[in-house]
TORDO-318886 format. One record per atom (N, C-alpha, C): residue in one letter; x, y, z; atom name; residue number from 1. Coordinates in steps of 0.02 Angstrom, whole numbers, plus 50000, padded with zeros to 5 digits. Layout:
ATOM  A  X  Y  Z  CA  NUM
...
//
This chain:
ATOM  X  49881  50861  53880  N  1
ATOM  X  49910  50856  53817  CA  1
ATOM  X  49866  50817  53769  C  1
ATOM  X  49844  50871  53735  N  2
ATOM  X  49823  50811  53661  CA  2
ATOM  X  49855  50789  53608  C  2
ATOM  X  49827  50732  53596  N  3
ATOM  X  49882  50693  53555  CA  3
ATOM  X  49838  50696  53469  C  3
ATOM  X  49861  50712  53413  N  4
ATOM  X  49807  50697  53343  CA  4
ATOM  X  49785  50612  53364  C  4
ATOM  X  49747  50617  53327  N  5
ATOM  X  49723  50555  53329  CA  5
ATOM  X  49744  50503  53282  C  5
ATOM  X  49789  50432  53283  N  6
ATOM  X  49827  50392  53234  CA  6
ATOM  X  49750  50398  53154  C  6
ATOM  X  49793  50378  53108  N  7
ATOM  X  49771  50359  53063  CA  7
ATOM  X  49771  50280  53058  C  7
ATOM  X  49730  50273  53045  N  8
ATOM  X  49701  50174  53063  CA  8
ATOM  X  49739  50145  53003  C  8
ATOM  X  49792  50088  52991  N  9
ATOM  X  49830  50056  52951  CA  9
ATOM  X  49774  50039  52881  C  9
ATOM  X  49719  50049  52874  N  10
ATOM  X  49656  50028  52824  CA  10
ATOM  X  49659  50079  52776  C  10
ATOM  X  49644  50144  52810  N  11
ATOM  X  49654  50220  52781  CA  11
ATOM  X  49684  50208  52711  C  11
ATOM  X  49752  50177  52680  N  12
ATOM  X  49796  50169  52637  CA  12
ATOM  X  49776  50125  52597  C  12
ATOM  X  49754  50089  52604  N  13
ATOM  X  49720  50025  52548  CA  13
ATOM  X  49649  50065  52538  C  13
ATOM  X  49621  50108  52555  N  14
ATOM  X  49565  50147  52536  CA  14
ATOM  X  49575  50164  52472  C  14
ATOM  X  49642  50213  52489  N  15
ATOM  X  49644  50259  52448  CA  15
ATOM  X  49681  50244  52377  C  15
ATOM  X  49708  50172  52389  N  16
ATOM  X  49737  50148  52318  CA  16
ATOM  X  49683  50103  52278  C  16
ATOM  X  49623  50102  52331  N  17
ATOM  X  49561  50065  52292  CA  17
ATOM  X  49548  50136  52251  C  17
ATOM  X  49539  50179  52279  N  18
ATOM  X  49510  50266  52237  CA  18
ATOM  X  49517  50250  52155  C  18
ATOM  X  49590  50221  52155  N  19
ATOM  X  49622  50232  52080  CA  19
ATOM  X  49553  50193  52034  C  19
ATOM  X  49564  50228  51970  N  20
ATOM  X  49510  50177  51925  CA  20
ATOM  X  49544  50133  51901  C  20
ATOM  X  49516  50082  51901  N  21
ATOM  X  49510  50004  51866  CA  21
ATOM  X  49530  50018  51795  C  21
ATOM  X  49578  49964  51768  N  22
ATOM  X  49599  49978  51691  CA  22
ATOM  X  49526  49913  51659  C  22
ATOM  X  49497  49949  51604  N  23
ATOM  X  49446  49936  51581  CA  23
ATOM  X  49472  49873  51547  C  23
ATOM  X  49419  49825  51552  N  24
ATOM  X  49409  49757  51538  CA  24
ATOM  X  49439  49753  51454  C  24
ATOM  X  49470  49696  51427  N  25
ATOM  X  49479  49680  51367  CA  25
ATOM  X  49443  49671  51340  C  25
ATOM  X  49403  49680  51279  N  26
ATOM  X  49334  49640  51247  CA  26
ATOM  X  49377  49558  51219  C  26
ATOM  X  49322  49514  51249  N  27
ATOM  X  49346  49449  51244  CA  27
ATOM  X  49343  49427  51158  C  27
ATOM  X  49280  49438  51135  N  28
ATOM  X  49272  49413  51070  CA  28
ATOM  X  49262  49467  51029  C  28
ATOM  X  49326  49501  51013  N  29
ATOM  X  49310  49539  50933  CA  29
ATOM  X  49279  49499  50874  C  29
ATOM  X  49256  49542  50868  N  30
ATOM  X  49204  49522  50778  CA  30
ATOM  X  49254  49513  50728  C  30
ATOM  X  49246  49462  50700  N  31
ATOM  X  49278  49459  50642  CA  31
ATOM  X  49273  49489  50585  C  31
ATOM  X  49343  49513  50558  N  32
ATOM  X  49343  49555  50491  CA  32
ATOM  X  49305  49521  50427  C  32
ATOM  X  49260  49601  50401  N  33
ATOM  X  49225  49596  50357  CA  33
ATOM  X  49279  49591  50290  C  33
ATOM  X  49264  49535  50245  N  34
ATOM  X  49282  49519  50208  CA  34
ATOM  X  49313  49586  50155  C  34
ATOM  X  49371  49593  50112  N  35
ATOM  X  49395  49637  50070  CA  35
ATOM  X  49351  49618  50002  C  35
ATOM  X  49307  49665  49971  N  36
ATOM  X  49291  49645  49925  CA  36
ATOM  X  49319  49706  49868  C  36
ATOM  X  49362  49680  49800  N  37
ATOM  X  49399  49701  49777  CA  37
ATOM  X  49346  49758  49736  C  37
ATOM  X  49395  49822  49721  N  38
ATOM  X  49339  49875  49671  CA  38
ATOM  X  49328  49846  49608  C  38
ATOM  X  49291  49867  49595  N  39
ATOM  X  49258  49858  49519  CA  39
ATOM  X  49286  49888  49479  C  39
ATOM  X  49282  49967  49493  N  40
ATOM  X  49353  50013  49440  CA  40
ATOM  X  49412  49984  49419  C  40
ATOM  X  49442  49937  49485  N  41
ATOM  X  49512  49898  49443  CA  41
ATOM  X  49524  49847  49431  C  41
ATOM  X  49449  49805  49424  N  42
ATOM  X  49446  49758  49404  CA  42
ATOM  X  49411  49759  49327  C  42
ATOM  X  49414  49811  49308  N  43
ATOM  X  49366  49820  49243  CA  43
ATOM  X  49429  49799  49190  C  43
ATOM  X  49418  49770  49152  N  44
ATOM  X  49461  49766  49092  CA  44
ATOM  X  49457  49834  49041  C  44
ATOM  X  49536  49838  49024  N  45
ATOM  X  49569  49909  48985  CA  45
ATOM  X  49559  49889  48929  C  45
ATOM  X  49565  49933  48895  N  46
ATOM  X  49595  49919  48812  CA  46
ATOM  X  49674  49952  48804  C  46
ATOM  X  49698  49909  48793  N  47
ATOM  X  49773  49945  48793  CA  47
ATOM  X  49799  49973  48730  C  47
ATOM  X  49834  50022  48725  N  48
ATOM  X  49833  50045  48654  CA  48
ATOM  X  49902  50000  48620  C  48
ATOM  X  49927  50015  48562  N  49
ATOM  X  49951  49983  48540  CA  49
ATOM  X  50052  49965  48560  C  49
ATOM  X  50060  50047  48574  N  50
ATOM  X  50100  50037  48604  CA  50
ATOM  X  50128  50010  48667  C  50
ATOM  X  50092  50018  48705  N  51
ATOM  X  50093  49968  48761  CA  51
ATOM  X  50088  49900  48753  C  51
ATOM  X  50057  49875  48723  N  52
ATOM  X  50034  49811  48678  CA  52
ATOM  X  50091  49779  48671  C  52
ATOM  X  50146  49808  48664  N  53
ATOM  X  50212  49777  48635  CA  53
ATOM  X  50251  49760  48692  C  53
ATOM  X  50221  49793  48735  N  54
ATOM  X  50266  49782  48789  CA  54
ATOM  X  50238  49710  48834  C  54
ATOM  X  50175  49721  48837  N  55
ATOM  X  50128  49678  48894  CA  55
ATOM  X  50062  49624  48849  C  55
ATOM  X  50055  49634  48798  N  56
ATOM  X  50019  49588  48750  CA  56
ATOM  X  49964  49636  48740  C  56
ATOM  X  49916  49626  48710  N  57
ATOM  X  49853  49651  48666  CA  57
ATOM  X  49799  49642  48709  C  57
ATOM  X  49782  49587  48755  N  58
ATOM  X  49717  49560  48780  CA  58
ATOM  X  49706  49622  48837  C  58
ATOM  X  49649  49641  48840  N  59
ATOM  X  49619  49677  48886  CA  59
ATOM  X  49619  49643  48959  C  59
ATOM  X  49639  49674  49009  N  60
ATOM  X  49662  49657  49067  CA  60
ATOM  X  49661  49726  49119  C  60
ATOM  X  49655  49686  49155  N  61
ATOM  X  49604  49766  49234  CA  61
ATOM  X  49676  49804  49244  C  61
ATOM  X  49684  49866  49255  N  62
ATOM  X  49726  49899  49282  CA  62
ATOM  X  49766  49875  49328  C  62
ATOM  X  49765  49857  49371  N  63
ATOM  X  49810  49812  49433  CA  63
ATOM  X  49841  49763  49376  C  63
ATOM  X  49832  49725  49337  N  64
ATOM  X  49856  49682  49311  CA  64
ATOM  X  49913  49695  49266  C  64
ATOM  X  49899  49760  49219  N  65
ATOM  X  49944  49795  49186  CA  65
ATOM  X  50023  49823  49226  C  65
ATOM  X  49992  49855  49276  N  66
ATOM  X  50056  49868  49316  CA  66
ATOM  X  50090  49784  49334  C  66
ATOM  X  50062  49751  49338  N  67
ATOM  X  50114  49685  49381  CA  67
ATOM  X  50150  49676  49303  C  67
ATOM  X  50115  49666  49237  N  68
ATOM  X  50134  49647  49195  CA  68
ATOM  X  50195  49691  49155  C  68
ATOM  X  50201  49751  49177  N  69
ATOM  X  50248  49777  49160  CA  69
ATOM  X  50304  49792  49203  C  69
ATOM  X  50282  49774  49271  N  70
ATOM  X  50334  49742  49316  CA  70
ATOM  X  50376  49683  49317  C  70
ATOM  X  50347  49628  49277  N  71
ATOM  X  50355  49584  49249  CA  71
ATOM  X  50418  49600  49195  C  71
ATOM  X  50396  49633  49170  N  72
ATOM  X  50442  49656  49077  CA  72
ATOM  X  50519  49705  49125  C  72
ATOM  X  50496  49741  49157  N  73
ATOM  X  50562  49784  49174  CA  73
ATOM  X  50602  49709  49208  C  73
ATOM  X  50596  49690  49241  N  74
ATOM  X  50605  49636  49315  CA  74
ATOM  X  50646  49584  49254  C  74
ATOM  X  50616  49553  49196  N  75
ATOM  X  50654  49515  49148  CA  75
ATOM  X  50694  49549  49110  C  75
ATOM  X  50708  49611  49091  N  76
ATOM  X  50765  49622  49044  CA  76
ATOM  X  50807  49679  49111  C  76
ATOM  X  50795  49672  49157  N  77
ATOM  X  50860  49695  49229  CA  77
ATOM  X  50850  49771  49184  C  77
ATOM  X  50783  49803  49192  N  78
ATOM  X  50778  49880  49171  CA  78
ATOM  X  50785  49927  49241  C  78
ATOM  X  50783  49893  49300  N  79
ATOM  X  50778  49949  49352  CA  79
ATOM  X  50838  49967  49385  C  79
ATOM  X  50852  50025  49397  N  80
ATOM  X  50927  50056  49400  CA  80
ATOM  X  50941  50036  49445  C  80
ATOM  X  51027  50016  49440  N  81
ATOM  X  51064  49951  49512  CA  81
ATOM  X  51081  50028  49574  C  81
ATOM  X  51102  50102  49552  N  82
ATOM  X  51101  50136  49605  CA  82
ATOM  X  51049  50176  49651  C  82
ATOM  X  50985  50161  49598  N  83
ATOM  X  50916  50191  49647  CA  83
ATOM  X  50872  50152  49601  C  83
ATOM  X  50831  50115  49643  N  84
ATOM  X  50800  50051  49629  CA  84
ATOM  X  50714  50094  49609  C  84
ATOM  X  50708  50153  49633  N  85
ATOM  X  50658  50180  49598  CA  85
ATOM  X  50654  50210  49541  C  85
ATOM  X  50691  50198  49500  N  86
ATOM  X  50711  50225  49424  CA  86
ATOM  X  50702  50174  49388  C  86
ATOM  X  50666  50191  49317  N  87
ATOM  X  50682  50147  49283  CA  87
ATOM  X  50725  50162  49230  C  87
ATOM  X  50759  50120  49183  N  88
ATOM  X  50812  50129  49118  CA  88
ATOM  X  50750  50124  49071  C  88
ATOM  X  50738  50141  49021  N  89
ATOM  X  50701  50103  48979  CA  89
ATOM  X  50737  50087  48917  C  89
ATOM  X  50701  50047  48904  N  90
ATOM  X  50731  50017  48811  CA  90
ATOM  X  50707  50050  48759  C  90
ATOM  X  50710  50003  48712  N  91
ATOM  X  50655  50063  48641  CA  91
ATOM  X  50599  50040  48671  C  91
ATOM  X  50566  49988  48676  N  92
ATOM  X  50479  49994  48693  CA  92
ATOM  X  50472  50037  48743  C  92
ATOM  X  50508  50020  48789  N  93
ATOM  X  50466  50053  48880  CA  93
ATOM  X  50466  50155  48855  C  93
ATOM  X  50534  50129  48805  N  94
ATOM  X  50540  50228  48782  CA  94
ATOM  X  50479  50279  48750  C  94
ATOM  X  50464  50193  48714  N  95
ATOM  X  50384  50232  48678  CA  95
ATOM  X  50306  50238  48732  C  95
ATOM  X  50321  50193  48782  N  96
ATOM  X  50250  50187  48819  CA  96
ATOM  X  50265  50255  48879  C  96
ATOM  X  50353  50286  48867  N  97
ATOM  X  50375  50338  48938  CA  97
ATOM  X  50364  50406  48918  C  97
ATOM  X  50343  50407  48827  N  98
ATOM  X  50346  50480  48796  CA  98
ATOM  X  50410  50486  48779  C  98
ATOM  X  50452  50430  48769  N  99
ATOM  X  50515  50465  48753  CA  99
ATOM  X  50577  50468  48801  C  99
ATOM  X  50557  50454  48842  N  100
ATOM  X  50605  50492  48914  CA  100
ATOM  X  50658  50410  48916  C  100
ATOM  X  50695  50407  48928  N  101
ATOM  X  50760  50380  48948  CA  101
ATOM  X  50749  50352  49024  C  101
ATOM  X  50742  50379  49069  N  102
ATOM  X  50732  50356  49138  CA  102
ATOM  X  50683  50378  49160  C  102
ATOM  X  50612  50352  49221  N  103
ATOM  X  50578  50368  49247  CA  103
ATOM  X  50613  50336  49295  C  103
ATOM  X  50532  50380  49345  N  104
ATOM  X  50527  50346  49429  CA  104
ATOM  X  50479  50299  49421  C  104
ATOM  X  50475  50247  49473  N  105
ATOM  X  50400  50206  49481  CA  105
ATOM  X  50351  50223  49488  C  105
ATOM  X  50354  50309  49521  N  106
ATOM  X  50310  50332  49536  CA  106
ATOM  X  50260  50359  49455  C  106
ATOM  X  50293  50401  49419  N  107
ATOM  X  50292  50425  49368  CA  107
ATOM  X  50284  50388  49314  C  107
ATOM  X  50297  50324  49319  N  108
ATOM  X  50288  50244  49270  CA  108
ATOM  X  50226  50244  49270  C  108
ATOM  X  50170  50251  49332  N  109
ATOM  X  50092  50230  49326  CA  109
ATOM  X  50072  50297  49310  C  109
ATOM  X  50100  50345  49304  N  110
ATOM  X  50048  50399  49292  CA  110
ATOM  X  50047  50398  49189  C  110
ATOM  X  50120  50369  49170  N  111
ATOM  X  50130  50368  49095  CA  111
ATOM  X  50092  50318  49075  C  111
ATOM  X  50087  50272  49085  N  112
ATOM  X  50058  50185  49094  CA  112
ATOM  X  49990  50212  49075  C  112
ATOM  X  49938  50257  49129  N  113
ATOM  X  49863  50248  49143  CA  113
ATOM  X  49850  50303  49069  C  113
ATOM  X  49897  50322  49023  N  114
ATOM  X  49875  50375  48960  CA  114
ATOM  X  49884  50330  48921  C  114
ATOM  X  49885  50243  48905  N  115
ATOM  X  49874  50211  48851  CA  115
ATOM  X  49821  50159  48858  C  115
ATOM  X  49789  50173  48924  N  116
ATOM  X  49743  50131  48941  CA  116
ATOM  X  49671  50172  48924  C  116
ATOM  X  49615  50120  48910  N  117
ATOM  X  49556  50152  48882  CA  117
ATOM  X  49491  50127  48891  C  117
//
């Protein structure tokens, strides 16, 4: 009678060595390269006049205009209490909107960037 021959208790730790190794962490990531802001929106506008009334006269970079007329809606409570992406406008914001009665925020910077120059 032949018998198979046992499998040696080692056989099993072989084969869970097989598996690959989960690859090392890198110890020292590089530190982030500094944000250096664009030049395009840091350039000072000329704002036309109507806008002017809303946010002042002085030439000021695009990024700045939007906070500043975020500023103006934000103090006279212009943004609508049932969808907060709308705005109401007044008589000024009406003249810098074309007229329109309510925008979106979205649609605010696209009216906004046609009095800038």
């Amino acid at each position: 009678m032949a018998t198979a021959p046992k499998k040696s208790p080692a056989a099993k730790p072989a084969a869970a060595a097989k598996k690959p190794a989960a690859a090392p962490k890198k110890a020292a990531a590089k530190p982030a390269a500094e944000r250096k802001p664009n030049a395009a929106f840091m350039k000072p506008m000329t704002i036309s006049p109507t806008l002017a009334a809303v946010i002042g006269a002085a030439p000021i970079p695009r990024t700045e205009v939007t906070k500043k007329v975020w500023e103006y809606i934000k103090k006279h409570n212009l943004q609508d209490a049932e969808n907060k992406r709308n705005i109401n406008a007044d008589d000024k914001l009406k003249a810098v909107f074309g007229g329109k009665k309510q925008v979106s925020m979205f649609e605010m910077t696209k009216l906004i960037s046609g009095h800038l120059s």
